[in-house]
C-alpha positions in Angstrom: 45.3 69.0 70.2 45.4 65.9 67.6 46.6 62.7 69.1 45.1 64.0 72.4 42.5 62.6 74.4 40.8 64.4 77.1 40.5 63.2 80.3 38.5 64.7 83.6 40.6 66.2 86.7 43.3 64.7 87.3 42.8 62.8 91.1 44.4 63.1 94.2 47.0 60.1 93.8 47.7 62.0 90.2 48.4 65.0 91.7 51.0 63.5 95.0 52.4 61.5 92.2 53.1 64.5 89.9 54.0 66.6 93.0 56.7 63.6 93.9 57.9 63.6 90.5 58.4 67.2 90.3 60.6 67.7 93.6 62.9 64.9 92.2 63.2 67.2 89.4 61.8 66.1 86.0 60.4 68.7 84.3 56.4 69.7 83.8 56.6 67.7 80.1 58.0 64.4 81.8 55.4 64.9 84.2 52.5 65.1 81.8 54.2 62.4 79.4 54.1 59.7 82.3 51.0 60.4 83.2 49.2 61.0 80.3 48.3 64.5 81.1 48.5 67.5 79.1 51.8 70.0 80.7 49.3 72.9 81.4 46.7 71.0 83.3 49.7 69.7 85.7 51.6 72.9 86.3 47.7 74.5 87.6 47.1 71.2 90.3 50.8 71.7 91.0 50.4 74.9 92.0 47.3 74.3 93.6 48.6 71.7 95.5 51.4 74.7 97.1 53.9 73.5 95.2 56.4 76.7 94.2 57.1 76.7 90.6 60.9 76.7 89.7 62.8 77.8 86.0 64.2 73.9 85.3 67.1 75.1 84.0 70.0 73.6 85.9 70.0 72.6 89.6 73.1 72.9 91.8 73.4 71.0 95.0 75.7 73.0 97.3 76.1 73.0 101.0 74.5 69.5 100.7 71.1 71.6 99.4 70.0 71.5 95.5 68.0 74.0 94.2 67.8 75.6 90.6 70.0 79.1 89.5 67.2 81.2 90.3 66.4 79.5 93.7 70.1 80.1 94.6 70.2 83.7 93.6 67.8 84.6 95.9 69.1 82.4 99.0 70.8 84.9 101.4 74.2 83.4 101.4 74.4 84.0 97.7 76.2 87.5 97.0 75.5 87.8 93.0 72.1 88.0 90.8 70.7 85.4 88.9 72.5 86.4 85.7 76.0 86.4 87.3 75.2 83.1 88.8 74.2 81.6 85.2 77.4 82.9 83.6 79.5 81.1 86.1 77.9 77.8 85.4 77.9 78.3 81.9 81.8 78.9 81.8 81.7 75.7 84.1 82.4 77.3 87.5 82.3 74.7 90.6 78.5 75.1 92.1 80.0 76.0 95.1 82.7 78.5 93.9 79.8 80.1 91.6 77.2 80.2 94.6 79.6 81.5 97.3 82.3 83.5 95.8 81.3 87.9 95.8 81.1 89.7 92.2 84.7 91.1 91.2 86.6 88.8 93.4 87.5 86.8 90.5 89.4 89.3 88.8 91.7 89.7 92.2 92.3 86.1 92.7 92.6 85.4 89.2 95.6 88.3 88.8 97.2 86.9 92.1 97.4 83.7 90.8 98.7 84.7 87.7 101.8 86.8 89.9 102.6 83.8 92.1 102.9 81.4 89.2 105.1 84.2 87.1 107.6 84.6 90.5 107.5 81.2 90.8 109.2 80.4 87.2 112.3 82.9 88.3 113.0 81.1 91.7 116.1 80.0 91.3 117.0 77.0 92.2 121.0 77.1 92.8 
């Protein structure tokens, strides 16, 4: 690539440093920009080094654990798919209400809610 210099391996303090960098969650080109590295080289020592490569998308910390969308659609105590789970935080669900909360339930709660404020208008008062 122009504007590119190559470089040998990258060495074993390169690689814990990249590795550190990545599970505080900057992203493969951070990584590479900070240390000088080109994105692809990093992801292969990354993944040599064990480290499970995650979609950087968004990360949600819930239960005190943060992980990305994809990580928490495939943790156990999450009851909806990846895609489900990506449409709740795009229409701004809480991370915990998005992780935790069944498929379909919404549509219940949403409904009662909607009854309990309607009867509450017509209390009357006297």
């Amino acid at each position: 690539m122009p504007g590119m210099r190559a470089r040998g391996p990258m060495s074993d303090r390169e690689v814990r440093r990249a590795v550190q960098l990545y599970e505080e969650g900057y992203s493969l080109g951070s990584i590479g920009r900070a240390l000088e590295r080109h994105g692809e080289t990093i992801r292969q020592r990354l993944l040599a080094a064990g480290v499970q490569m995650r979609h950087r998308s968004v990360l949600l910390t819930v239960w005190g654990e943060t992980k990305c969308v994809a990580e928490w659609a495939r943790d156990p105590r999450c009851p909806v798919n990846e895609d489900t789970l990506r449409q709740r935080v795009s229409a701004g669900w809480d991370p915990q209400r998005a992780v935790q909360q069944p498929w379909g339930i919404r549509c219940v709660l949403d409904a009662r809610a909607a009854a309990a404020a309607a009867a509450a208008e017509f209390v009357d008062d006297d």
